[in-house]
N, C-alpha and C positions, 0 to 999 in steps of 0.2 A: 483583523485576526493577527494576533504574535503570536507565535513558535518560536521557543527559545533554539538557538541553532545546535544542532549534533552531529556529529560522523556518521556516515553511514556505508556501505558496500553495498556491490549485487551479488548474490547467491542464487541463480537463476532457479537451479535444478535443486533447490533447497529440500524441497518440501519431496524428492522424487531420488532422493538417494537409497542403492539398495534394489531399484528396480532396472526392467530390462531398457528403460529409454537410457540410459546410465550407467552401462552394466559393468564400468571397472570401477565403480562405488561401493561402498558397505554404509549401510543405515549408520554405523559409529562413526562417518563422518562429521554428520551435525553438529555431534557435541565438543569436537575436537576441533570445529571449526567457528564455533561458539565460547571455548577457551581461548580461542588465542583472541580473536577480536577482544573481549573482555578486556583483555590483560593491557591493549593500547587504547582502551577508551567507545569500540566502536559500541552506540546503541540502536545502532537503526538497521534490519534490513532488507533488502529488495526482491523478493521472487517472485515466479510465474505462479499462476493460478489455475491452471489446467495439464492436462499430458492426455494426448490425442490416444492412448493404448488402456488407458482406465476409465471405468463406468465413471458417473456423474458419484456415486456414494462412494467408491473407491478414492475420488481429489477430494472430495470431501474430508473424508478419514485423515486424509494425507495433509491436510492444508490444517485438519485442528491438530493433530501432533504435532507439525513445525511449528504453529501458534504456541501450544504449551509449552513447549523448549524454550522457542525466544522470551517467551515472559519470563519464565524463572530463572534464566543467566539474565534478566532485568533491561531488557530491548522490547523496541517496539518492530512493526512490519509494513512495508508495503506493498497489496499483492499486485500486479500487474496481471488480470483478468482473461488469457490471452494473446496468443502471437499473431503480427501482420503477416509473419513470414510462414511459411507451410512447413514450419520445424515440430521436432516431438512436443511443444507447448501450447497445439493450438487447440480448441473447444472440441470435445468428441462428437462425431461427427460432420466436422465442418472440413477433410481433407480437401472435399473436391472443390469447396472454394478458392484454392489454393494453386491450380492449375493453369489457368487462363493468362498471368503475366510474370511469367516464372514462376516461384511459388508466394510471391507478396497477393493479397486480398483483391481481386478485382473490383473496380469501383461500383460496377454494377450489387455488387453485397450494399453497398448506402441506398446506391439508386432505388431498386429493388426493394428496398428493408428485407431481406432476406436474414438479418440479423434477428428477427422476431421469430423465425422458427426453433432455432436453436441455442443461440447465444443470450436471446433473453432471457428464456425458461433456465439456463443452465446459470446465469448470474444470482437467477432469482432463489435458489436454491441452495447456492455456497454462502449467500447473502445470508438469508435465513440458518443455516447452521454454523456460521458464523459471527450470527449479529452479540455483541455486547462484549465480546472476547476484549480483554485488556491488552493482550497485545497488539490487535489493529488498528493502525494509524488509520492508512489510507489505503482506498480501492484505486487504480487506474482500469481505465477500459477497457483499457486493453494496451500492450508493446507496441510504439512507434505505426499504429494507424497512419495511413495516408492515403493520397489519389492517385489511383492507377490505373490502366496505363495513362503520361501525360500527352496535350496537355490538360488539364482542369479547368472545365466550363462553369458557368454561374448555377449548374441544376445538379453539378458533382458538389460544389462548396455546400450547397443548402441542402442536400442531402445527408453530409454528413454532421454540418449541425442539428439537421431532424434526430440522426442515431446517436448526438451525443445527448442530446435534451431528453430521450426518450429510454437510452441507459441508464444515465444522470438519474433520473427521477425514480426510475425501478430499483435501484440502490438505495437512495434516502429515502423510499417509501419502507422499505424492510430495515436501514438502520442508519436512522438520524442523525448519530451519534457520532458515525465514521464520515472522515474528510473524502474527498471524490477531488479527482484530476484527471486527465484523458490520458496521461502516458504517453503524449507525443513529442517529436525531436523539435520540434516549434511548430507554429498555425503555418507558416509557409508551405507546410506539407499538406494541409488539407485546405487550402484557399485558390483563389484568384490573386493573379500578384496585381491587378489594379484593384482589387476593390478587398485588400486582405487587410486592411487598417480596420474599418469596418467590420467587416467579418470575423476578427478577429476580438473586436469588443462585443459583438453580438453573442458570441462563443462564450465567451469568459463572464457575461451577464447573466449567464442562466444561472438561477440560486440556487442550482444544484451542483454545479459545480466551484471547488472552494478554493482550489491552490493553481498553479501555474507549472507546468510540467516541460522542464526543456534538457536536449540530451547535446552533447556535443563530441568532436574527437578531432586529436592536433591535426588529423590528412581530411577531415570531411567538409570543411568551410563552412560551418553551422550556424560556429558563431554569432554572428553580424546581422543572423535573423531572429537574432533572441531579446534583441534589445524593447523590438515593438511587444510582443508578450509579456513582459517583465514591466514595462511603462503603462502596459493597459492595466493587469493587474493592479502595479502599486497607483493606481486611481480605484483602482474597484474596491480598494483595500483586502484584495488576496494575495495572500504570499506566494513565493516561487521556489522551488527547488531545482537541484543540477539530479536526475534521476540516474544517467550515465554520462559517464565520461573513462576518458581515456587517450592512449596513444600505441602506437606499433612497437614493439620492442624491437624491431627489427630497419625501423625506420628514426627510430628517435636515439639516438646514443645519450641523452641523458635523461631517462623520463623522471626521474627524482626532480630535478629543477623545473620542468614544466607543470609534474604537480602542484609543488609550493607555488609558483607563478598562478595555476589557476582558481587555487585554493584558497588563493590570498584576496583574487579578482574577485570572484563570485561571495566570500564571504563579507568583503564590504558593501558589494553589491545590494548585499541582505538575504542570501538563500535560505533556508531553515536549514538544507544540509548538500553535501556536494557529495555525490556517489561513485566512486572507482569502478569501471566494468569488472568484474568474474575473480572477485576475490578466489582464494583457494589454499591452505595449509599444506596441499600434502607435498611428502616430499618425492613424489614423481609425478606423469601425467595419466590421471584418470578419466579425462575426458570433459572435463568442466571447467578445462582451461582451453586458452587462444593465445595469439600474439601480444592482445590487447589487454590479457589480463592481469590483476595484481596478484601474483604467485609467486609461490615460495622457487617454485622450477625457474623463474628467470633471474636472471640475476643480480635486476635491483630490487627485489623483494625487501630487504630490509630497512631501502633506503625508501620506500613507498611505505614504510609501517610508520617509519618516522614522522615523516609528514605528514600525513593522517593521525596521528597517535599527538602530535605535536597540536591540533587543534580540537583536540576531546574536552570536553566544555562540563559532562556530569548533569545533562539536564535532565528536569522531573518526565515521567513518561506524561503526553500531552494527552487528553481527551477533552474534546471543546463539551461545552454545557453550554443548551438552549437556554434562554432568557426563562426564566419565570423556574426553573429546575428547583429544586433542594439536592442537595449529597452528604448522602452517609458510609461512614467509613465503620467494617464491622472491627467493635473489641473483643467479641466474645465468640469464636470460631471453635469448627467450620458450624456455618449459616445455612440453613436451608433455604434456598430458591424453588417456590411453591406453585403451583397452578392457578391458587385459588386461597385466600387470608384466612388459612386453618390447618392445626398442624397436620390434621388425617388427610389432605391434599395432596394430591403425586406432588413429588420431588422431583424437580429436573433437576438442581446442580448442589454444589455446597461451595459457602464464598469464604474463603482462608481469610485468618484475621489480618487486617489491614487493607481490604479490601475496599475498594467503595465504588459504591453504585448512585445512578443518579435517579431520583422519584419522582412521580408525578404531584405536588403538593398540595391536590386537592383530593388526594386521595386516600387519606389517612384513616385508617379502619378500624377498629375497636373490635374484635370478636372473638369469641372461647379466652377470653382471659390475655390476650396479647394486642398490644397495638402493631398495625399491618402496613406496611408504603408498598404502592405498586410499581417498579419498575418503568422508567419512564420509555413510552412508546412499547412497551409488553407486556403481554398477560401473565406478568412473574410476578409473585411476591414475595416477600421477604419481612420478619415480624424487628418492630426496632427496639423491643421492652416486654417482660412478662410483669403484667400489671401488680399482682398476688404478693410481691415484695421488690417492684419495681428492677428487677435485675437488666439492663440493657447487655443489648445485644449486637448495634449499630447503633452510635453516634451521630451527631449533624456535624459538618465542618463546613468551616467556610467555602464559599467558591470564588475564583479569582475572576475576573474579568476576562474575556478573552477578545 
């Protein structure tokens, strides 16, 4: 798998501006925060996927409006499914998981599969009202998982490959289409340090999961354990991203030169993209900045846009296509997205011209006067021609290799 590489930030609280997790936000942040990245190139970006104070249809709601947004300033997303830490980002209902070793996830949540109560039903559902969305890259499983408290036995490592295999799967079962990585700072965190060479390619072998996820920061000595994740990987032939990174403003007196130094590292390396922790425009503090982050309030902000703005590349938005796929691009908008191959069938969506969708190719329908492709992996369809004077409506295009 190639990903061509792009810029990317995290905007944690993206999807959650305007609410009380947040509360010196205004929902006009996004778009203002979405202007300016544009303007240096940024197309990627990184939030959470839950907020421990709203119903399961309330992130929902939340998480397809910041979708909408990022597609039409012409970016894509990666949600991060969840926090380890017992902040306002973790799955509703799951605080008191949160209690036991400080507020990071006790290990007993793997051991247990206590994950299956509530964080599977609740993936299984943002999945679903989110599945086929053009701005979704990637799902993580969730923020910086790991073993807690240490040390980590042979029955904590295999647990937690049990709930990546078993997340992993519930995500590609509801959308194929979207990449899957576990969002961790590297496998050091959820392994045995004798036997995490292994473990760690055990991990990265499940066909559910597609990319390599590693986080780093210039004071937390990460580094050095990224190398074996990144070497397993590029054998498995899955690619790696930098999900966060960063440095202390208050520890680093030059964090402009340690960007470019690591921006330079990791892109020869091969990442598909390298992420700045806690991007943020405004011009004071609202609460969605740190020490750590790339803000306008510190005061190498400009010189951190540089540098990032300096390796904007202008890549196509990626979605991988299954072997055996067709893809049509609609010319003749908006498109109805049907139930069922006939125009008197509920409408779920309508697809703006230049759209494209990928179809199942043995699916091609002939009925009430149109020809019909079904959505690949959903009960949607979509008509690509009205027969009567042949007028199309969606085109075939080529599909690249990926």
């Amino acid at each position: 798998m190639n990903i061509p590489f792009r810029t990317g930030v995290n905007l944690r609280e993206f999807a959650y501006y305007g609410t009380s997790s947040v509360p010196y936000t205004r929902l006009e942040l996004q778009a203002a925060q979405l202007t300016e990245l544009s303007g240096f190139g940024v197309q990627l970006i990184r939030l959470f996927g839950a907020c421990q104070r709203l119903t399961v249809d309330q992130n929902i709601a939340r998480l397809k409006a910041a979708l909408d947004l990022i597609q039409r300033a012409g970016m894509q997303a990666i949600i991060a499914l969840g926090d380890a830490f017992g902040s306002e980002w973790i799955i509703p209902g799951e605080s008191h998981y949160h209690t036991a070793t400080g507020s990071h996830l006790h290990k007993n949540y793997f051991l247990n599969r206590l994950y299956q109560k509530t964080y599977i039903p609740y993936i299984q559902r943002v999945a679903a009202a989110l599945a086929g969305h053009p701005a979704l890259l990637l799902w993580e499983l969730g923020n910086e998982f790991a073993i807690h408290p240490q040390p980590a036995y042979a029955t904590d490592e295999r647990a937690f490959y049990n709930f990546a295999a078993e997340a992993s799967a519930a995500l590609k079962q509801i959308t194929p289409l979207t990449l899957v990585s576990t969002g961790i700072i590297n496998s050091n965190q959820i392994t045995v340090p004798a036997t995490r060479a292994a473990a760690s390619r055990r991990l990265y072998s499940l066909p559910t999961i597609d990319a390599v996820s590693i986080h780093f920061y210039a004071e937390d000595g990460e580094t050095e354990y990224a190398t074996l994740d990144i070497q397993i990987g590029r054998e498995l032939g899955k690619p790696f991203y930098v999900g966060e990174m960063g440095g202390s403003i208050t520890r680093n007196p030059d964090r402009t030169a340690y960007y470019a130094n690591e921006f330079k590292r990791w892109r020869s390396a091969g990442a598909f993209t390298i992420m700045p922790w806690a991007f943020d425009t405004s011009p004071w503090n609202v609460g969605v900045s740190d020490l750590y982050a790339f803000a306008r309030i510190h005061r190498d902000y400009n010189g951190l846009k540089a540098v990032v703005g300096s390796h904007a590349t202008n890549a196509p938005a990626y979605r991988p296509t299954p072997t055996g796929t067709k893809r049509y691009q609609v010319v003749l908008g908006p498109l109805s997205v049907r139930t069922e191959p006939a125009i008197t069938a509920k409408r779920l969506d309508l697809l703006a011209n230049g759209t494209c969708i990928d179809v199942d190719p043995a699916s091609r329908t002939e009925k009430g006067g149109y020809v019909w492709w079904r959505h690949f992996g959903k009960q949607q369809w979509s008509a690509e021609k009205r027969l009567l004077d042949n007028v199309d409506y969606m085109r075939e295009v080529a599909v690249a290799v990926k």
